[in-house]
C-alpha positions in Angstrom: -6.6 8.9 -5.8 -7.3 12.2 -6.3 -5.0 15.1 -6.6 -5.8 18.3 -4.8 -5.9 21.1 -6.8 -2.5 22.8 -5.8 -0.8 19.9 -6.8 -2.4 19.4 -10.1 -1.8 22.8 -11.3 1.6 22.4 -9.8 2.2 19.1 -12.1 0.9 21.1 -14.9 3.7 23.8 -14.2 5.7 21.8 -13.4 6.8 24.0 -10.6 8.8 23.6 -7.4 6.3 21.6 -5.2 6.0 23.7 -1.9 3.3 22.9 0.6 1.1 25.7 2.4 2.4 26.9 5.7 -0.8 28.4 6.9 -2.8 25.4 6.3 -4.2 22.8 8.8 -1.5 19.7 9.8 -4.3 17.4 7.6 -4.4 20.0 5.0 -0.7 19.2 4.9 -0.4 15.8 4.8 -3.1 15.6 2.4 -0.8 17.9 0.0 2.4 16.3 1.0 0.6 13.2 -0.1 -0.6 14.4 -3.5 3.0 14.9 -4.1 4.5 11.7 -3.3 1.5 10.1 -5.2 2.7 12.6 -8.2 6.6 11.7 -7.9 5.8 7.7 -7.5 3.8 8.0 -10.9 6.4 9.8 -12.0 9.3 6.9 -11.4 10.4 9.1 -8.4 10.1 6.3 -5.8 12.9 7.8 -3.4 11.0 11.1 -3.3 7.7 10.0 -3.0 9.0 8.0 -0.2 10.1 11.1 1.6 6.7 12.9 1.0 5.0 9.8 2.4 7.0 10.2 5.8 6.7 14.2 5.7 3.3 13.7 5.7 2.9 11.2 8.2 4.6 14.0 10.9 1.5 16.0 10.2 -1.6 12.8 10.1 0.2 9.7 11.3 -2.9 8.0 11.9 -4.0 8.3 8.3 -4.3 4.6 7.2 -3.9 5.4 3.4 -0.7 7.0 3.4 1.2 4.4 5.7 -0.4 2.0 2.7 1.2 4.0 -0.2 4.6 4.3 2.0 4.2 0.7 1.8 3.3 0.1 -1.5 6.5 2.3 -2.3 8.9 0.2 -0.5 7.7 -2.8 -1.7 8.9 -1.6 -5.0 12.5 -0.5 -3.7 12.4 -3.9 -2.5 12.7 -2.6 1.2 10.1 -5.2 2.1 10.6 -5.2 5.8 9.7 -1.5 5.7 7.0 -2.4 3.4 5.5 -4.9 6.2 6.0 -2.4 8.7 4.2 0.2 6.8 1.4 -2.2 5.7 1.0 -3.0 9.4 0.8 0.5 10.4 -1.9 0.7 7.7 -3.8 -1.6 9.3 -3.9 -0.8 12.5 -4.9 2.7 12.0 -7.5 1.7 9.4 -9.2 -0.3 12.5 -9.7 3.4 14.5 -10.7 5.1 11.5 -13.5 4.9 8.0 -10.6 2.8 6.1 -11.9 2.2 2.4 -12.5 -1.5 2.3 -10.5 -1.7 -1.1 -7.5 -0.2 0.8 -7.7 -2.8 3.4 -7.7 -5.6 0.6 -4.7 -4.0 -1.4 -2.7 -3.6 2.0 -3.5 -7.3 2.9 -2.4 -8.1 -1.7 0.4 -6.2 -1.1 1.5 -7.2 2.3 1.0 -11.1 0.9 3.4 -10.2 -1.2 6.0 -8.6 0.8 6.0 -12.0 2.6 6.2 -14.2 0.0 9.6 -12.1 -1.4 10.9 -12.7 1.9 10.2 -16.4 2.0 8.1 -16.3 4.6 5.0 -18.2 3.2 3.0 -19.1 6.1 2.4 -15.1 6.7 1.9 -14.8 3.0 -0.7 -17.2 3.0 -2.5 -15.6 6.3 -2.2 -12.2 4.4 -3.9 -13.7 0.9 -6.7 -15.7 2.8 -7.9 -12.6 4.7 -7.8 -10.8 1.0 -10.6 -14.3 0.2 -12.6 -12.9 3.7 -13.0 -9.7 2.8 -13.6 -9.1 -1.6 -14.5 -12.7 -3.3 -13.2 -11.0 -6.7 -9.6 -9.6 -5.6 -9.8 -13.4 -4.0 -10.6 -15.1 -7.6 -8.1 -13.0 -9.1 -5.6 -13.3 -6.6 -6.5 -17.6 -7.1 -6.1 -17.3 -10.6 -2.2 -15.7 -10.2 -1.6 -18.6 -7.8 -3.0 -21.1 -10.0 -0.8 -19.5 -13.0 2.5 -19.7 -10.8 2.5 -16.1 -10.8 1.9 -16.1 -6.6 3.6 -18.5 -4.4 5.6 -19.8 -6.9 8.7 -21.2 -4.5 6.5 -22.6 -2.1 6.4 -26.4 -1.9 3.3 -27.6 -0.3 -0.4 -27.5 0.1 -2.0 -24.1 -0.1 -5.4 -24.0 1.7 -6.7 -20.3 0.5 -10.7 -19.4 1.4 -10.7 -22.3 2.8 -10.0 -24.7 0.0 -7.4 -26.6 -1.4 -6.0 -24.8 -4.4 -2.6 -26.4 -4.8 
């Protein structure tokens, strides 16, 4: 990710964030963004949450920060949000150049979501289409499954990439 530069020199000053009002509505989703990016690395989860829905008023069709709304739920543990967000995410990436890693780490993180809730069979849907898309984030992600770290609670055969891995 990469900061604009009104919001690294604002992080260096650690100044009162404040977004430009005569900029474009991309312009300021873009910095609104930056921000909540800034707060989340920062421990600031609640805040970068807000940015992340200030700054979808201006761009809601901007795949990237539906994912990072999403990614910031998941760790409040709001994982219905986080699915919704993660959906969102998707769905706009479809009608727009999504980076293909973002699409993988929506799908990761959306996996995971699902899993937290116990619901398995979408988790599983969500990891195989991570295998489809990036054969490394799929070995990895095979590995953590292998290890117990994925999937842990769920008792029965998991088909991932279309083989039998458990």
């Amino acid at each position: 990710m990469k900061l604009t530069n009104k919001a690294r020199s604002q992080l260096k000053g650690h100044g009162q964030p404040v977004v430009t009002t005569n900029a474009t509505d991309k312009e300021k989703a873009k910095e609104l963004f930056s921000l909540g990016f800034i707060e989340h690395s920062m421990g600031k989860k609640e805040s970068a949450l807000k940015r992340y829905e200030k700054a979808l008023e201006y761009d809601h069709h901007n795949p990237q920060i539906w994912q990072e709304r999403g990614f910031t739920l998941l760790i409040l543990k709001r994982y219905n949000e986080a699915i919704s967000s993660y959906t969102h995410a998707l769905e706009e990436g479809q009608n727009s150049q999504y980076d293909w890693n973002g699409a993988v780490a929506t799908l990761f993180d959306m996996g995971e979501a699902f899993e937290a809730l116990g619901k398995y069979t979408d988790a599983i849907s969500c990891y195989n289409q991570v295998f489809e898309l990036d054969s490394s984030a799929g070995e990895s992600l095979r590995s953590q499954i292998m290890q117990g770290q994925r999937l842990k609670n769920y008792r029965g055969t998991i088909c991932v990439g279309g083989k039998v891995i458990r």
